[in-house]
Biotite code that builds the C-alpha atoms (Angstrom):
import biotite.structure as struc

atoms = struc.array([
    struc.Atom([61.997, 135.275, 156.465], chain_id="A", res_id=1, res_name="UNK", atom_name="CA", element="C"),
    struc.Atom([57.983, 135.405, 155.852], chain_id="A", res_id=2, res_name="UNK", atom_name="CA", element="C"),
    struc.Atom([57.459, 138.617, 154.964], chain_id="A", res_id=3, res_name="UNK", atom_name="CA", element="C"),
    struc.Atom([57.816, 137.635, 150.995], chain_id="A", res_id=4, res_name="UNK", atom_name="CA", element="C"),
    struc.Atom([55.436, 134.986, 151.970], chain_id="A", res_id=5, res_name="UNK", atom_name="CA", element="C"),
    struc.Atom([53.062, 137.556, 153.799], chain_id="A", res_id=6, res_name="UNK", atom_name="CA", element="C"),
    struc.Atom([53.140, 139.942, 150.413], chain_id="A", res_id=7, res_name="UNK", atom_name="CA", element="C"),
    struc.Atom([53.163, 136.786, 147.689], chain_id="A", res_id=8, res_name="UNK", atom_name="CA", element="C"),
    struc.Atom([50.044, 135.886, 149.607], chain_id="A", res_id=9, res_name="UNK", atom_name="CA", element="C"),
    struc.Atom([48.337, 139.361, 150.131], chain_id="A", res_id=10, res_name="UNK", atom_name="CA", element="C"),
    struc.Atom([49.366, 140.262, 146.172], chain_id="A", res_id=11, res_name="UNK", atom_name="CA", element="C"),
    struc.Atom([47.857, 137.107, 145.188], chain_id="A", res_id=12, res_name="UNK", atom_name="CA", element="C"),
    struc.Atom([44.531, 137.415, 147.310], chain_id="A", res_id=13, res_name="UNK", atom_name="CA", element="C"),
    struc.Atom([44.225, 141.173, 145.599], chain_id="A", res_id=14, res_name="UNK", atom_name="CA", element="C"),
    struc.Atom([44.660, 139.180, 142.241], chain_id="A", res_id=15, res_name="UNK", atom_name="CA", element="C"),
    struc.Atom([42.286, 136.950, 142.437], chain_id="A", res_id=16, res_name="UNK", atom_name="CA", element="C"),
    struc.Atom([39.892, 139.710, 143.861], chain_id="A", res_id=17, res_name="UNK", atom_name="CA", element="C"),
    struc.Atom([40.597, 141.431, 141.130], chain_id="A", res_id=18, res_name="UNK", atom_name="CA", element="C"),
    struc.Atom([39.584, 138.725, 138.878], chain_id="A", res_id=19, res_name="UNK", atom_name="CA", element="C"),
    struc.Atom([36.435, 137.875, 140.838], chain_id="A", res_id=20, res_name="UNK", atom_name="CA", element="C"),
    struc.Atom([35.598, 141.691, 139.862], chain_id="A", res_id=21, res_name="UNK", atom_name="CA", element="C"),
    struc.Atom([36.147, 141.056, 136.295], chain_id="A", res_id=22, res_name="UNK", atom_name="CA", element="C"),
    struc.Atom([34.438, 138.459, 136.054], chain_id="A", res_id=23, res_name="UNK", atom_name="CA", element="C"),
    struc.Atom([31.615, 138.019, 138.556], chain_id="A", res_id=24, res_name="UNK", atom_name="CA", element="C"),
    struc.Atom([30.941, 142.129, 138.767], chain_id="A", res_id=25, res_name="UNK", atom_name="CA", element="C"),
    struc.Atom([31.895, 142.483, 135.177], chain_id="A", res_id=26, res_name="UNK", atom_name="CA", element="C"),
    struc.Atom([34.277, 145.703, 135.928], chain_id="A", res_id=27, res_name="UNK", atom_name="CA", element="C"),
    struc.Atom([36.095, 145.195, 132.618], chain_id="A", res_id=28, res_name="UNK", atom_name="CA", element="C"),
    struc.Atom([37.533, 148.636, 133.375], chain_id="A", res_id=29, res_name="UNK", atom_name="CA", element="C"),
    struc.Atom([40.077, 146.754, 134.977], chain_id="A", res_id=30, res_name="UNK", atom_name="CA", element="C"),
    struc.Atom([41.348, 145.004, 132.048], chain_id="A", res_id=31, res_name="UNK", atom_name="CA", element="C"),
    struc.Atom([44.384, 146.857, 130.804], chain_id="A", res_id=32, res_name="UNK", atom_name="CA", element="C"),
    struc.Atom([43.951, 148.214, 127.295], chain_id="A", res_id=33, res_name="UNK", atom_name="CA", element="C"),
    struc.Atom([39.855, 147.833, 127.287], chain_id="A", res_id=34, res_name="UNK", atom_name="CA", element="C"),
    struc.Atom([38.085, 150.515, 125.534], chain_id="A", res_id=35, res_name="UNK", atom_name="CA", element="C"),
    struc.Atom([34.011, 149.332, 126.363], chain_id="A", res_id=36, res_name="UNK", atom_name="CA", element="C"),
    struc.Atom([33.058, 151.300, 122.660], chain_id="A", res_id=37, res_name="UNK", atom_name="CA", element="C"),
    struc.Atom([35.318, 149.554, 120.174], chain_id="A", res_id=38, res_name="UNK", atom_name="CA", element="C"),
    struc.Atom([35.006, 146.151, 121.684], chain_id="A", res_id=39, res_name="UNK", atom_name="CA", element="C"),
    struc.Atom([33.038, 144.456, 119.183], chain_id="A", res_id=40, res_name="UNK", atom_name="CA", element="C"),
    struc.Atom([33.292, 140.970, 120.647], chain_id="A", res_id=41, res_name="UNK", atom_name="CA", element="C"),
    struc.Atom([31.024, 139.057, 123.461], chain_id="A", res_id=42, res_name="UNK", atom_name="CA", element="C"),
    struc.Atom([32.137, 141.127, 126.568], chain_id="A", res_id=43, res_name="UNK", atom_name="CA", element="C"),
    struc.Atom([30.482, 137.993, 128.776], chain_id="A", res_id=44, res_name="UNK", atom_name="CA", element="C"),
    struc.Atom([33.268, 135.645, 127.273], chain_id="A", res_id=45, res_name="UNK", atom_name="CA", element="C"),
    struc.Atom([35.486, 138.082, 127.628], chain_id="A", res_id=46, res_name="UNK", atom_name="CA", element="C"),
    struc.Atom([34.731, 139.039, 131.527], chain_id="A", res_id=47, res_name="UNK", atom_name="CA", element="C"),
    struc.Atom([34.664, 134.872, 132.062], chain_id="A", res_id=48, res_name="UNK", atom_name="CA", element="C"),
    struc.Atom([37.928, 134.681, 130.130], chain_id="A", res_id=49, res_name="UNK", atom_name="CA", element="C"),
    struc.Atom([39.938, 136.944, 131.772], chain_id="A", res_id=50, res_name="UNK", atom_name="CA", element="C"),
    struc.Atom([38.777, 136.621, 135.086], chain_id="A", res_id=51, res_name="UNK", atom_name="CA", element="C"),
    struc.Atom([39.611, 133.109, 135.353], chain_id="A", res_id=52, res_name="UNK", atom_name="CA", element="C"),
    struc.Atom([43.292, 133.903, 134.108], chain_id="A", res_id=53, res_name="UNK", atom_name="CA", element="C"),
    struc.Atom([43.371, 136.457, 136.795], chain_id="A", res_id=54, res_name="UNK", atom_name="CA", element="C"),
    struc.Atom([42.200, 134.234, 139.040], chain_id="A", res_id=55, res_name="UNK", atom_name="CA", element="C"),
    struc.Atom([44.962, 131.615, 137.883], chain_id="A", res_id=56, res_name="UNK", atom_name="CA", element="C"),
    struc.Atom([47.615, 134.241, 137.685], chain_id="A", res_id=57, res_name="UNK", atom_name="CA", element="C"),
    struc.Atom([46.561, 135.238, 141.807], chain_id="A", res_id=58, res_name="UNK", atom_name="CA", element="C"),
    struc.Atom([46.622, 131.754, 142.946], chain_id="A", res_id=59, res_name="UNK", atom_name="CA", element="C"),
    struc.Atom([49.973, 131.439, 141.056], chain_id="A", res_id=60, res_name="UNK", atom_name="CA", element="C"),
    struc.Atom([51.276, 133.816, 143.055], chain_id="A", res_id=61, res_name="UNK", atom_name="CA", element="C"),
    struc.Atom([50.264, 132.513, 146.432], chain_id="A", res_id=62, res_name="UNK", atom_name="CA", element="C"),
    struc.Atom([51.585, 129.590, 145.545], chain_id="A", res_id=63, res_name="UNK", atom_name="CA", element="C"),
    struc.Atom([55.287, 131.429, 144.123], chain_id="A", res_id=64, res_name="UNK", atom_name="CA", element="C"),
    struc.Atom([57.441, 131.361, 146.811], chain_id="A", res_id=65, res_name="UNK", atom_name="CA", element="C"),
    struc.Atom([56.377, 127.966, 148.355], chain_id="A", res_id=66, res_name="UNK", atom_name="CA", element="C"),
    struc.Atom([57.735, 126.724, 145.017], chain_id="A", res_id=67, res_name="UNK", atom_name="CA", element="C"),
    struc.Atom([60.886, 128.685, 145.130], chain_id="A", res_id=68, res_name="UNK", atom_name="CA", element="C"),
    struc.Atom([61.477, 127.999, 148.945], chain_id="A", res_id=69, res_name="UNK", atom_name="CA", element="C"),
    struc.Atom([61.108, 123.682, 149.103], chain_id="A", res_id=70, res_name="UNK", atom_name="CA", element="C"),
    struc.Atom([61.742, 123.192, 144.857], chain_id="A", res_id=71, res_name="UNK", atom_name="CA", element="C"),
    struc.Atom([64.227, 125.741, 143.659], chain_id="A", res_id=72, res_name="UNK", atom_name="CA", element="C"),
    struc.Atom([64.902, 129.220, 141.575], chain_id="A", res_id=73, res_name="UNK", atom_name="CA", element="C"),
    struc.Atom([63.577, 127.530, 138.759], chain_id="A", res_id=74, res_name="UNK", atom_name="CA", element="C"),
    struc.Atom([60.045, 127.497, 140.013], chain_id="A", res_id=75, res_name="UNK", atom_name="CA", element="C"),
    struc.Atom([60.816, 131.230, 139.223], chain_id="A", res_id=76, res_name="UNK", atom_name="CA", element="C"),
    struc.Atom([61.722, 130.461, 135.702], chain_id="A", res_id=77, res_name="UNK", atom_name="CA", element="C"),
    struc.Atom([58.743, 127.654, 135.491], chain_id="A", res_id=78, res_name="UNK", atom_name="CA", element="C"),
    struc.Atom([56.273, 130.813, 136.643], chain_id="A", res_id=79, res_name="UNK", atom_name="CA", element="C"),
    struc.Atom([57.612, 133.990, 134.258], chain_id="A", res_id=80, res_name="UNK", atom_name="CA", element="C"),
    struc.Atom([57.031, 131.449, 131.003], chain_id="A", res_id=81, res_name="UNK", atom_name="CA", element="C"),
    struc.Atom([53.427, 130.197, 132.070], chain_id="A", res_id=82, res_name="UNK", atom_name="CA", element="C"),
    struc.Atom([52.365, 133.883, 133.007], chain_id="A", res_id=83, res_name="UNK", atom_name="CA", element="C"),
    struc.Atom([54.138, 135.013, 129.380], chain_id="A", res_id=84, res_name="UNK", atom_name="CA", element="C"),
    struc.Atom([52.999, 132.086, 127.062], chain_id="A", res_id=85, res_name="UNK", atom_name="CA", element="C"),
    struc.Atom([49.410, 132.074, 128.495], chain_id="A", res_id=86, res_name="UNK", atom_name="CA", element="C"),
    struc.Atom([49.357, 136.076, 127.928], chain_id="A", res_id=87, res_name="UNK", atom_name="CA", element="C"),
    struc.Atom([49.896, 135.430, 124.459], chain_id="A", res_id=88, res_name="UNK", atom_name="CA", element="C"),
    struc.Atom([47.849, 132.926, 123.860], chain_id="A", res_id=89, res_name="UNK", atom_name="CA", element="C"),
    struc.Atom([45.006, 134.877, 125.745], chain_id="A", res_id=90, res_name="UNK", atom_name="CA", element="C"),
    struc.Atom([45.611, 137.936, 123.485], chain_id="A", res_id=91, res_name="UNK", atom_name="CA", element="C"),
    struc.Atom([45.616, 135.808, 120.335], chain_id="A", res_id=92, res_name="UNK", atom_name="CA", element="C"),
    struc.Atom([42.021, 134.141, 122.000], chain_id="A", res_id=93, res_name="UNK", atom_name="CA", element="C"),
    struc.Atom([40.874, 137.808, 122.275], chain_id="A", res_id=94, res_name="UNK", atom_name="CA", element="C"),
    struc.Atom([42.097, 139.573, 119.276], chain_id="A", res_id=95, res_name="UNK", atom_name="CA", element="C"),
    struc.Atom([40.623, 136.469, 116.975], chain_id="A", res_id=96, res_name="UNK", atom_name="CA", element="C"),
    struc.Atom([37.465, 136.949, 118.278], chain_id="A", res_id=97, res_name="UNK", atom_name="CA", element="C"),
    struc.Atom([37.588, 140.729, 117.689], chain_id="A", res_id=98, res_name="UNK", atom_name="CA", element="C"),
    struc.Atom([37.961, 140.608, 114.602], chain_id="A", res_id=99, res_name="UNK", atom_name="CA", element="C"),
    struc.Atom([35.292, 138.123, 113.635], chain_id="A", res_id=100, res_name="UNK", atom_name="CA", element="C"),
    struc.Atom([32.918, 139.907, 114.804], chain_id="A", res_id=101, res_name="UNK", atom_name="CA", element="C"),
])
């Protein structure tokens, strides 16, 4: 019975480290896709930017199957479209920016 609460919570605490590497450290290597010599754009913003949505996606996580446990399987549902639509959005962010500059 806890042992998806045990993982949710360790997966989530290795997210947000993950984020706090991206964007404290500034290990953009992490960031899926990243290629250091094409990026044209501000890496800063883009080490803030996506280590706070890491960050957000971690605590997300942690906070997953509290939700589905005392609230229902469509905290599940609720979850998948905020991860998805704030992807996009943060891709759309990113690629706008580089290609202005």
């Amino acid at each position: 019975m806890y042992i998806p609460f045990i993982l949710c919570i360790s997966l989530g605490l290795l997210i947000i480290y993950c984020g706090y590497l991206i964007m404290v450290k500034k290990k953009l290597h992490l960031i899926a896709g990243y290629q250091g010599d094409q990026y044209k754009g501000d890496k800063e913003k883009l080490a803030k930017i996506f280590g706070w949505y890491t960050i957000g996606v971690g605590v997300m996580t942690m906070l997953l199957p509290f939700g589905l446990e005392y609230i229902g399987l469509f905290t599940g549902t609720v979850f998948g479209v905020v991860i998805s639509v704030s992807a996009i959005a943060l891709s759309i962010y990113v690629m706008g920016n580089q290609m202005r500059s």
